[in-house]
C-alpha positions in Angstrom: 62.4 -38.5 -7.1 59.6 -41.3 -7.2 59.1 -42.7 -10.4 55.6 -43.4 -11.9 56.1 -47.6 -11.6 57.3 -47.0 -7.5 54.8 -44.4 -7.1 51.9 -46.8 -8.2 53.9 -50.1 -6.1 54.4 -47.8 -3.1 50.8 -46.3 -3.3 48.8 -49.1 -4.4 46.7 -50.3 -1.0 45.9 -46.8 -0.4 45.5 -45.9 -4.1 42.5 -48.4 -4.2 40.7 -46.3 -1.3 40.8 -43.7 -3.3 39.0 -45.2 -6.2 36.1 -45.6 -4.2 35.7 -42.2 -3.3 35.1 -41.5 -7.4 32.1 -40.9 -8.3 30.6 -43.8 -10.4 29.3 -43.0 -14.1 25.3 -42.6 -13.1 26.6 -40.3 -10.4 28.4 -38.4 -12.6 25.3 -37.9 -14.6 23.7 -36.3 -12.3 26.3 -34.6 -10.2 25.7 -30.7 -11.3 23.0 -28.7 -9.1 19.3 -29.1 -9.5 18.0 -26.1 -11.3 13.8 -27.3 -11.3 11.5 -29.4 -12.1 10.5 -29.9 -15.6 7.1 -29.6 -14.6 7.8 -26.0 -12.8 8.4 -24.3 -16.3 5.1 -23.7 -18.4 5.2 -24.1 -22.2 6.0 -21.0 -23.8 7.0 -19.6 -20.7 10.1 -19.9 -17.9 11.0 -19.3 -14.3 14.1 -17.6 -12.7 15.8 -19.2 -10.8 17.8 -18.3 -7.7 17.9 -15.1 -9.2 21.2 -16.3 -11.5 19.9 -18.7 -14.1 16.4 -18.0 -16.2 15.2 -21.8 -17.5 12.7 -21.4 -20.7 10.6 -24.0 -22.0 10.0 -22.3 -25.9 8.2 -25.6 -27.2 7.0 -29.4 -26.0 10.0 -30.9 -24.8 12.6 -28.5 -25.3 14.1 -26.7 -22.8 16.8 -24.0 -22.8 19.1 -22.0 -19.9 20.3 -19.0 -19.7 22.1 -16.7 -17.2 19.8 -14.5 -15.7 22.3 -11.4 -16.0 21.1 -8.8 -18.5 24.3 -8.0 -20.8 22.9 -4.3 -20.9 24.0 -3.0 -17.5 23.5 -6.4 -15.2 20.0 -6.3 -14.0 18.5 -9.2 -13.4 16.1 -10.8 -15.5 12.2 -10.6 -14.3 10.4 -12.5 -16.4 9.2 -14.6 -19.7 6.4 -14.5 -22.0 5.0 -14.0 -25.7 8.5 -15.7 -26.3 11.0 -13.3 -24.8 12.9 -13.1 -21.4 12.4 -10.0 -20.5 14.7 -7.1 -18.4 13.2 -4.4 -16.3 15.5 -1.9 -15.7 15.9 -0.8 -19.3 13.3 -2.8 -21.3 15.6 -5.2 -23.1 13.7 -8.6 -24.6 16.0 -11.9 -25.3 14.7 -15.0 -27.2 13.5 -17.0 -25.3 14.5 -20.1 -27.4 18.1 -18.6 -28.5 19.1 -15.6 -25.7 19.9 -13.2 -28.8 18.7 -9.7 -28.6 15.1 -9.3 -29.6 14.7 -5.5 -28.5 17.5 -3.3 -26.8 19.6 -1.6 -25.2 20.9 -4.7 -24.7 23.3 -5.7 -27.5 24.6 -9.1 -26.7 22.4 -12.1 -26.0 22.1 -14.3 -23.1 24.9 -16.8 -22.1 23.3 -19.8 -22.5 24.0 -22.9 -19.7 24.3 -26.4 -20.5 21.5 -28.5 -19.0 20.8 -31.5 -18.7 17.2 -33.1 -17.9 16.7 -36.7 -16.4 13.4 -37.9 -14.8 12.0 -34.4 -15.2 14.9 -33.0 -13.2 16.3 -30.0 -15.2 20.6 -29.3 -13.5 23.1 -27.9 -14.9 25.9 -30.2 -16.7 
């Protein structure tokens, strides 16, 4: 059994290829997928995307994520306006700033996503 001091002695040259192939802390920043463009999602409104994630924009500068996946029977969300995302198959409405259940059947909100926005690129984190 290799211990952790001839490990590192043993592995060292390659072991400094390896660090190169980390991604460094600004890449880090930006390494989940782009969702949209800040600019894409009108004020009061949002946009679906790819048919899993529903991005909001509920006031100036704030923006909020969501999975599109109704928690009523799994639908997917069609749209938002007057504040709520909004469900066709049954009619459920979710905040649009929290995800919580404005109108049923639906009984549990919206899983929210963590996002994170950078140069008016909105990806997830």
């Amino acid at each position: 059994m290799l211990t952790r001091r001839a490990l590192i002695t043993r592995g060292g040259a390659s072991g400094a290829g390896v660090m190169f192939l980390w991604p460094s802390p600004a890449e880090a920043e930006t390494a989940g997928p782009v969702l949209a463009k800040t600019r894409s999602i009108p004020l009061g409104g949002g946009k679906i995307v790819k048919g899993k994630y529903v991005i909001t924009h509920p006031k100036k500068g704030v923006y909020r994520c969501f999975s599109a996946k109704c928690t009523h029977q799994g639908c997917t969300v069609a749209s938002v306006s007057r504040g709520t995302i909004n469900c066709p198959c049954h009619g459920s409405k979710f905040s649009a700033s929290t995800g919580a259940v404005v109108n049923g059947p639906a009984k549990r909100p919206l899983a929210r996503k963590k996002i994170k926005i950078s140069k008016g690129t909105i990806r997830l984190a």
